[in-house]
PyMOL CGO cylinders between C-alpha atoms (Angstrom):
from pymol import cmd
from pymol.cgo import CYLINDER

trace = [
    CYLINDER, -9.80, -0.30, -1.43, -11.10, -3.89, -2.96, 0.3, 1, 1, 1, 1, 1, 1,
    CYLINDER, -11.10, -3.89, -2.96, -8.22, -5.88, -4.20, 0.3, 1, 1, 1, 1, 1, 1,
    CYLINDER, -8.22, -5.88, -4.20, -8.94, -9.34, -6.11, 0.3, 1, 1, 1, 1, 1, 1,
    CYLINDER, -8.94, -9.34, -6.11, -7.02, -12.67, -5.89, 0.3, 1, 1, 1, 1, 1, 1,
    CYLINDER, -7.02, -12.67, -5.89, -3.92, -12.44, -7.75, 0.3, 1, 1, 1, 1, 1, 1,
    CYLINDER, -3.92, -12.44, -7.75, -4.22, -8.57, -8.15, 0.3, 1, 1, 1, 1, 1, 1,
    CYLINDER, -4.22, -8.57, -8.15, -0.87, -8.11, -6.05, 0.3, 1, 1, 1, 1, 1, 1,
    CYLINDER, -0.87, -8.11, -6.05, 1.55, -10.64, -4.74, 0.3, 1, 1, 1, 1, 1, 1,
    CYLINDER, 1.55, -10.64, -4.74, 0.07, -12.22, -1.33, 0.3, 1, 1, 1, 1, 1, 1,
    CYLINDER, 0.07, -12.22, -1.33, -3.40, -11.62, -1.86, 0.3, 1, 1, 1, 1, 1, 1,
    CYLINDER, -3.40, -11.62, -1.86, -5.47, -15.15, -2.49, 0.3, 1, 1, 1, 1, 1, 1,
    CYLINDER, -5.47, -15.15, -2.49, -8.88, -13.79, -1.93, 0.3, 1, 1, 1, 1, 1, 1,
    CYLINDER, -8.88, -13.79, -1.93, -11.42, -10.85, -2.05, 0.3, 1, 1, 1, 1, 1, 1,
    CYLINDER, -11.42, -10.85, -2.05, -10.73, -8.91, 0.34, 0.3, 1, 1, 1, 1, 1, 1,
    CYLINDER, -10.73, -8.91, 0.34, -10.23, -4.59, 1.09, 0.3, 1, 1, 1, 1, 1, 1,
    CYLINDER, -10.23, -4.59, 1.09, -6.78, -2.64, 1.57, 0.3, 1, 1, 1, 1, 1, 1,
    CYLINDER, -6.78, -2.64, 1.57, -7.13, -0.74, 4.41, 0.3, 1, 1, 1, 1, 1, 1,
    CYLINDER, -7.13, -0.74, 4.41, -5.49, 2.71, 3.11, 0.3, 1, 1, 1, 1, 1, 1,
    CYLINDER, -5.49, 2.71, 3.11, -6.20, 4.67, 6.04, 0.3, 1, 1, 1, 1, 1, 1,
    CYLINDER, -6.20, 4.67, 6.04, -3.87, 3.77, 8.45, 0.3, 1, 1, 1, 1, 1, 1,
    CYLINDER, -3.87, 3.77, 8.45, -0.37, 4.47, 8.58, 0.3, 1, 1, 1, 1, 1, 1,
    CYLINDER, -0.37, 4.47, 8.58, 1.80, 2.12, 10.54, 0.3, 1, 1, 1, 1, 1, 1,
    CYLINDER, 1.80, 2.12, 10.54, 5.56, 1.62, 11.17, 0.3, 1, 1, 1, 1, 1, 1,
    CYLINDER, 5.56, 1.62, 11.17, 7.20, -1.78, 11.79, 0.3, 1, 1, 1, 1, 1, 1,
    CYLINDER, 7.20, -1.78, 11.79, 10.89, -2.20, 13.80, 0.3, 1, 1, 1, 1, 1, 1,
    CYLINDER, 10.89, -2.20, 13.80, 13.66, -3.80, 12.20, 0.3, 1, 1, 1, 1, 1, 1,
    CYLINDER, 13.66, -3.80, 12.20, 13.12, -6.67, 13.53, 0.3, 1, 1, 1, 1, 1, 1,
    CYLINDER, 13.12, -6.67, 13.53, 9.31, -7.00, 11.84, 0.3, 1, 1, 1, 1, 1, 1,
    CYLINDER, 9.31, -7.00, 11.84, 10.20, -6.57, 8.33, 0.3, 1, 1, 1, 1, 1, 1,
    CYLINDER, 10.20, -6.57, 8.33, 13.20, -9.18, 8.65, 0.3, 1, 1, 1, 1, 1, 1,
    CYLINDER, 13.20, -9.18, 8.65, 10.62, -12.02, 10.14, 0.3, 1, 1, 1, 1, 1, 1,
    CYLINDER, 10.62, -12.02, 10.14, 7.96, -10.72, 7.25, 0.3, 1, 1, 1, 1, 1, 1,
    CYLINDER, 7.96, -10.72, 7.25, 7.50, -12.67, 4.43, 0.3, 1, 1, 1, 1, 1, 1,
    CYLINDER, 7.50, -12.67, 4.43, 8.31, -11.48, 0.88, 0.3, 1, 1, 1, 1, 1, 1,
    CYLINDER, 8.31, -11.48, 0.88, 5.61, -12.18, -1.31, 0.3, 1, 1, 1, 1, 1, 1,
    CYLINDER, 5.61, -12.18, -1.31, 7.21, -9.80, -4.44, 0.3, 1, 1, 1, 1, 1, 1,
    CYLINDER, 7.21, -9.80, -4.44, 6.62, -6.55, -6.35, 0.3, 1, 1, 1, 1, 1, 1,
    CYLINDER, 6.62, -6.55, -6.35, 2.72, -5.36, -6.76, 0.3, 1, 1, 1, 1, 1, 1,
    CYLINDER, 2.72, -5.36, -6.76, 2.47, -4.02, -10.46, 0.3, 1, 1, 1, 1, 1, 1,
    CYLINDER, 2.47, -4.02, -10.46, 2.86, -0.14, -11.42, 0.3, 1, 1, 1, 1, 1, 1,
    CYLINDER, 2.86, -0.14, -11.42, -1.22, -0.66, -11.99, 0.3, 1, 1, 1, 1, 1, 1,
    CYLINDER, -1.22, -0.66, -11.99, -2.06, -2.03, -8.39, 0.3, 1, 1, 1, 1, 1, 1,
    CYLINDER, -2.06, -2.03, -8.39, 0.53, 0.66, -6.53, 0.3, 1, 1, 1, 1, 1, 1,
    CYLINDER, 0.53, 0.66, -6.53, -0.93, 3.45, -8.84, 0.3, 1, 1, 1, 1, 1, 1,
    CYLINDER, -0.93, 3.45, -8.84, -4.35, 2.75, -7.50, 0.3, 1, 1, 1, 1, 1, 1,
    CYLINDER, -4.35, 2.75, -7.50, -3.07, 2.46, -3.90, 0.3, 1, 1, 1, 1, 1, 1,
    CYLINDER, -3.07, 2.46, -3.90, -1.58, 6.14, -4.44, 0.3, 1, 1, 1, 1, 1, 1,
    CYLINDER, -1.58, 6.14, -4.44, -4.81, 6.91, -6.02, 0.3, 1, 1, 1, 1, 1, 1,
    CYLINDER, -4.81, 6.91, -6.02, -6.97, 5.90, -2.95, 0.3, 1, 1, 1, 1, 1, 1,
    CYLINDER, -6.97, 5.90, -2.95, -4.58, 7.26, -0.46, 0.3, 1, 1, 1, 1, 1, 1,
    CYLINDER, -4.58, 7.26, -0.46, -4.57, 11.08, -2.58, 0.3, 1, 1, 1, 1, 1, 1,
    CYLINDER, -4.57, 11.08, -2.58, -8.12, 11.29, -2.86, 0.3, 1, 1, 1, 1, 1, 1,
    CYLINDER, -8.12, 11.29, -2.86, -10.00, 8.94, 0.06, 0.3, 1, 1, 1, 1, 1, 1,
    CYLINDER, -10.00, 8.94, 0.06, -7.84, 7.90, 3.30, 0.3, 1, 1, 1, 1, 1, 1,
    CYLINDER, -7.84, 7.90, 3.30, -8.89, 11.11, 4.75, 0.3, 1, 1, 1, 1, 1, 1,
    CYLINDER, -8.89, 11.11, 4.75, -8.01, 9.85, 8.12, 0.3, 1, 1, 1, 1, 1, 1,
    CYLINDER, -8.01, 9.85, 8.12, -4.32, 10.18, 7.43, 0.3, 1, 1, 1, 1, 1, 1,
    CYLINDER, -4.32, 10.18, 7.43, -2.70, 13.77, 7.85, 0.3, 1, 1, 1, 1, 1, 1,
    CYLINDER, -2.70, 13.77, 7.85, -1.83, 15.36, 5.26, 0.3, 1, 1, 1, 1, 1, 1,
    CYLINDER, -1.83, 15.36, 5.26, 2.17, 14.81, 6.24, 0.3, 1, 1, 1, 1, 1, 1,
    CYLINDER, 2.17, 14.81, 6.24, 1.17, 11.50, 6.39, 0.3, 1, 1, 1, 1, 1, 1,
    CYLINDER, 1.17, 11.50, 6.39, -0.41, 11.42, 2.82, 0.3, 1, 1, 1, 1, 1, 1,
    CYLINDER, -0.41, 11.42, 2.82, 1.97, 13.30, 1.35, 0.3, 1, 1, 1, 1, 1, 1,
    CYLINDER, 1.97, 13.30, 1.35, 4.89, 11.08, 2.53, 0.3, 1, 1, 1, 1, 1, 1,
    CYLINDER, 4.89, 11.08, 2.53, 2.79, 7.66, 1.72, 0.3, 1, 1, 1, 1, 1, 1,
    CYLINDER, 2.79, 7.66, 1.72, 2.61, 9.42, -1.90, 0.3, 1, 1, 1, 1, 1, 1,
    CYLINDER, 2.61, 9.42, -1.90, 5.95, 9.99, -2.34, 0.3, 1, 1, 1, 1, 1, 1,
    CYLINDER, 5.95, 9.99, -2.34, 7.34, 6.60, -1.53, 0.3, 1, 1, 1, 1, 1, 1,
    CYLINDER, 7.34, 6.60, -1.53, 4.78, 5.11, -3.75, 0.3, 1, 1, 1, 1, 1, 1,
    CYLINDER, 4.78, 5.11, -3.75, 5.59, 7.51, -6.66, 0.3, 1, 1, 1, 1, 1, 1,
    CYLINDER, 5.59, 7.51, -6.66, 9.22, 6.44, -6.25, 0.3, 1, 1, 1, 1, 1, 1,
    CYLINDER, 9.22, 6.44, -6.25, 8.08, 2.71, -6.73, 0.3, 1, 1, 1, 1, 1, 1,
    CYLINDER, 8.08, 2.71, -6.73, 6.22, 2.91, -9.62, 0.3, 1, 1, 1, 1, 1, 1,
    CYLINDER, 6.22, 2.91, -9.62, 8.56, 2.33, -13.04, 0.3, 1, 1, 1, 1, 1, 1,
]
cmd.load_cgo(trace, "trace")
């Protein structure tokens, strides 16, 4: 998925969301990773958007759970 500078906290330049891979991170990960803040309602709806109906490498358990967290996140 393209994303533009500014479009969601921590991304500063043109670049592509790679919504086809699902990966999990230890404990130990997420407390050294930086916080950049909260990505809009806009930008997570069209992450759920191009997970539903293109990352057709994921399973479907995978989709479906990727989905459901993002639902949860957007107000």
């Amino acid at each position: 998925m393209a994303a533009r500078p500014k479009e969601a906290p921590g991304i500063t330049r043109d670049c592509f969301l790679d919504c086809g891979q699902a990966k999990t991170s230890t404990a130990s990960e997420l407390q050294a990773a930086q916080h950049c803040g909260q990505a809009s309602a806009s930008f997570l709806a069209r992450v759920l958007e191009e997970i539903e109906q293109r990352a057709t490498t994921l399973t479907t358990g995978q989709r479906k759970s990727i989905t459901e967290v993002l639902r949860k996140a957007i107000p």
